[in-house]
N, C-alpha and C positions, 0 to 999 in steps of 0.2 A: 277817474275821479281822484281827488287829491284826501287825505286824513293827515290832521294834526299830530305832530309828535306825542300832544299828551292826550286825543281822544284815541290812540291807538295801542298806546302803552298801559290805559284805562281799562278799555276792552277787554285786552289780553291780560291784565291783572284777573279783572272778574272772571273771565272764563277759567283761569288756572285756576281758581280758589274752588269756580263750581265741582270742578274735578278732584275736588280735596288735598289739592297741593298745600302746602303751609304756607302762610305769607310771604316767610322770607325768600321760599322758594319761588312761587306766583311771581313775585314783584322782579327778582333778578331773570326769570326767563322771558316775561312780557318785557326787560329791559331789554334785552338779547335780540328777542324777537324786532322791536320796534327798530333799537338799533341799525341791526341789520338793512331792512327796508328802507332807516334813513341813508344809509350808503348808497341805495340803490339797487342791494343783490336782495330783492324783493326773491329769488329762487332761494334764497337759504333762508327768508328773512316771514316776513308774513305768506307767502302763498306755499308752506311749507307747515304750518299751525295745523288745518283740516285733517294731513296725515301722523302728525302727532298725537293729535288726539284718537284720533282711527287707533294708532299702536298703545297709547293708553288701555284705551276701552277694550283691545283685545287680550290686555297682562303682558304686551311684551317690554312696557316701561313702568320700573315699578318707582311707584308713588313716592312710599315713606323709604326708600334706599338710598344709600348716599356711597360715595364712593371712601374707601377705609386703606391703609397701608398694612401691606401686609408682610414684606422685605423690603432691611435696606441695608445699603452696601457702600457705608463712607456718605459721597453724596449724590449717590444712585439710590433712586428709591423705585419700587413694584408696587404698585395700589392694584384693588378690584373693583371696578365700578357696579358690582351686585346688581347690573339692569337696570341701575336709575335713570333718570332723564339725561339728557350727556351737557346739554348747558350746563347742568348744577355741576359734573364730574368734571368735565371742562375746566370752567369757571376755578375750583377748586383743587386742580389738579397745577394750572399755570400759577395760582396762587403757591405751592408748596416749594415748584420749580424754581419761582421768586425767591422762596424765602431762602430755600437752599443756596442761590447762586450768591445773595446778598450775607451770606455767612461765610460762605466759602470761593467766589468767585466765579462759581459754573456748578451747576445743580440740573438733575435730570428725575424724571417721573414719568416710567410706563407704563400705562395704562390697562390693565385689561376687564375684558366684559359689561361695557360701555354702550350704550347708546348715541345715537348718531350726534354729532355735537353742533348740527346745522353750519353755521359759518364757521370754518377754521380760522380766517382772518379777524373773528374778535379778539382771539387769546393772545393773539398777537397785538393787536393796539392792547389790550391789556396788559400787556409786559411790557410792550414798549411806553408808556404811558408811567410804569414804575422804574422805569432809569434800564430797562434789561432788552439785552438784542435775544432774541428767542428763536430755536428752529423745531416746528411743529409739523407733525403730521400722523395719516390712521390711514388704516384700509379699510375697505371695502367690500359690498359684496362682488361675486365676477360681471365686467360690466363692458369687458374689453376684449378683443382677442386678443391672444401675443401672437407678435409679428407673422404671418404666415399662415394664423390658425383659423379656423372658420367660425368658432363658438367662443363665447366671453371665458377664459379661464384668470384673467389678472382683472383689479380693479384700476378706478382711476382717482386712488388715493391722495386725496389732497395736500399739497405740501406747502409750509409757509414760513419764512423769513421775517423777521420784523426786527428794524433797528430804529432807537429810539434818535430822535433828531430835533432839536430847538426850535427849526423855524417849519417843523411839520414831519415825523416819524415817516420812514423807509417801511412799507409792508408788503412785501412780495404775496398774493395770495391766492393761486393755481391749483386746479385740478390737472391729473396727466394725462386728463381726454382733454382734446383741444376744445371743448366743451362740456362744461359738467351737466349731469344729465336735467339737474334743477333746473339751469338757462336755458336746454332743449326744450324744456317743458316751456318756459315763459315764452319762450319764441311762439310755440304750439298753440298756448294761450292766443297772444295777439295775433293769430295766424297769418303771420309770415314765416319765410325760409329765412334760415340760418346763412350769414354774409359769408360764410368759408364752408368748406364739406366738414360735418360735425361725427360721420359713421356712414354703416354701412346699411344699405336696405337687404330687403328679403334676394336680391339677384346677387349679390354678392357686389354691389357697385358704392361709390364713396357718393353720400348722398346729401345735399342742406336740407332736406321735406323732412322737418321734426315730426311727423308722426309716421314718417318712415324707418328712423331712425330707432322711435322709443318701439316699433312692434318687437325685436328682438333684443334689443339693447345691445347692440354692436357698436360701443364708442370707439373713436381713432385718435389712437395714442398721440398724445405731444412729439413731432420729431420722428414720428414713424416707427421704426427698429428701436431709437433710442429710448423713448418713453412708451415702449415697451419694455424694456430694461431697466430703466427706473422704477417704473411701478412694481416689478417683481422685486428688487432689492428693499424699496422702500416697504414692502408687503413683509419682506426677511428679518428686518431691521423690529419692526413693532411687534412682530408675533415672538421673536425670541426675546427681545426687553423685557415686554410685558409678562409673557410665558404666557401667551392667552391663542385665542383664534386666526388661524389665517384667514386668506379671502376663501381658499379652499373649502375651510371647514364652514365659515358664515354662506356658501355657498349651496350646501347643505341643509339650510335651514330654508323655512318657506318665507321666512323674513327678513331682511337685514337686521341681526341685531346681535349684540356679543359682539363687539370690532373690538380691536387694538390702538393704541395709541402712543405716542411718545411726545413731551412735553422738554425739551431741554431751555436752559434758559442761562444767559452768562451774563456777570454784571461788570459792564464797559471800566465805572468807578476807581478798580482795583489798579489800574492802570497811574488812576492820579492824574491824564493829561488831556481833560474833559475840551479845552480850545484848541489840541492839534485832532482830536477826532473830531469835531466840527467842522475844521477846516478844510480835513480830507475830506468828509463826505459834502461839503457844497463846492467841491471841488469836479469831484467826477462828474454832480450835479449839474454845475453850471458849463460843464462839457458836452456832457449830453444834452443841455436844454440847449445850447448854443447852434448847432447843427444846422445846415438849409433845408429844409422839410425839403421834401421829393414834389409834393405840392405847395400851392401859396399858403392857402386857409389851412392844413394841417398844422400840426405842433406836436414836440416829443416832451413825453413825461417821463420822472420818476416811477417806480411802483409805488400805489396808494396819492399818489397827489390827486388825481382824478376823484377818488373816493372822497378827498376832503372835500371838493369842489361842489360835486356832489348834495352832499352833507349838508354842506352851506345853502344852497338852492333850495332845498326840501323844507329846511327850518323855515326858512322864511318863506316858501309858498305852499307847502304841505308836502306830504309824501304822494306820490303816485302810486293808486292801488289798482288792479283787476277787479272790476263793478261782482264778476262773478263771485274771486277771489273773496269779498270784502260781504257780501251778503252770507257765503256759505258758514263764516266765521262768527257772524251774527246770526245766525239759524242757531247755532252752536251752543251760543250765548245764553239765548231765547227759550232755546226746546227745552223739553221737562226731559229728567236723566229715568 
């Protein structure tokens, strides 16, 4: 089924408010929310709500909490996100990042005690949207082995790039599992397998059958050994910034929740030479776009072009939702609290 950009950012306003979010908050997470779904990553975007709310209703995301600075160091700054919703923390955390690099030329904000912040790749069209190339990323709970291991001990912390660009922003936006477990799920959803092996099953074998994959949550690192290594550094990098959680310690808990983050953000500007960085980057572009696909009908993209493409299609013919996905959300709406 298809939903409008505005009957869905509608929806998700009212249900936020049912919850006693405050407007400004309601309105920027259903923005988030809707967002997201109009990209396409409907697994961070709407069919990720249901379990928001789930962690509402049980105290692990607190309502009236927002995220506050609590050291800073020049233009390093340490916030705590006090378990608020992680959009609002997000959202306001890439905001400060801005303001920092736009004073100073590079400005950094890590995060700790946070809530899941769904899409990584909005903070990034959000910075890149304010003139800022940004490098983001959080950990996780354990959702991966490291190399060799048989049980999840690293997560598959999300990492994200984003450079702002004239004729359409650069946004690199990856998980270090060669699938993040939201897309297993979507897969699971429409029941099909996964096009590549996304983990391991219960025999210890590399498996596409997403509901083989989600029984133990054994993801397979990006690059094997390497993003195995990534992910533990990237895990190293937000837990000492922030001075908060590893994946270790959120590991510990029966829920995800307490992550780390790091928010940096640099402002191109300071440079002064706004049409030779234009030039380079539709340069490499028009290199890579150039290329003989391996097949006819393929074609090589940028990061994020796709997304914008995306984008475009959805507006004008609605968002593609999950029938299941889209009722459970309106039960939500509907039921008495």
């Amino acid at each position: 089924m298809r939903i409008t950009n505005e009957e869905m950012q509608d929806v998700l306003y009212k249900l936020f408010l049912k919850y006693q979010f405050s407007k400004d908050k309601a309105q920027s997470m259903a923005k988030v929310y809707t967002d997201n779904t109009l990209f396409g990553v409907n697994s961070h975007g709407i069919n990720r709500v249901p379990s928001f709310i789930d962690f509402v209703e049980k105290g692990l995301v607190k309502i009236n909490a927002e995220a506050e600075k609590v050291q800073a160091f020049g233009t390093i700054e340490r916030w705590d996100g006090n378990l608020g919703p992680g959009i609002v923390n997000a959202k306001k955390c890439t905001d400060r990042a801005i303001e920092l690099a736009k004073l100073h030329g590079m400005g950094m904000v890590a995060l700790r005690n946070t809530n899941h912040w769904m899409r990584g790749g909005a903070y990034g069209w959000q910075a890149a949207e304010a003139g800022c190339i940004a490098i983001l990323f959080t950990n996780t709970k354990p959702n991966m082995p490291p190399w060799g291991g048989n049980d999840s001990r690293i997560g598959n912390n999300p990492f994200i790039v984003a450079i702002p660009r004239a004729e359409g922003h650069v946004v690199l936006d990856m998980a270090i599992s060669q699938f993040s477990f939201g897309k297993i799920n979507e897969y699971r959803l429409k029941g099909e397998k996964l096009p590549y092996p996304g983990g391991w099953d219960q025999n210890n074998e590399l498996s596409k059958d997403p509901e083989k994959i989600l029984q133990k949550e054994r993801g397979l690192p990006i690059g094997y050994w390497k993003g195995s290594g990534l992910s533990m550094v990237l895990d190293m990098l937000a837990t000492l910034l922030a001075a908060g959680d590893s994946t270790y310690k959120i590991g510990q808990k029966e829920h995800e929740t307490a992550v780390s983050q790091v928010f940096l953000c640099i402002y191109p500007e300071v440079f002064g030479n706004k049409g030779l960085q234009e030039r380079l980057l539709n340069e490499i572009i028009d290199y890579v776009h150039d290329v003989e696909p391996m097949h006819p009908k393929d074609k090589t993209y940028y990061p994020g072009e796709r997304a914008l493409r995306t984008r475009a299609i959805n507006l004008e013919k609605g968002i593609p939702v999950n029938g299941e996905v889209w009722a459970k959300v309106l039960e939500l709406l509907n039921s008495k609290r």
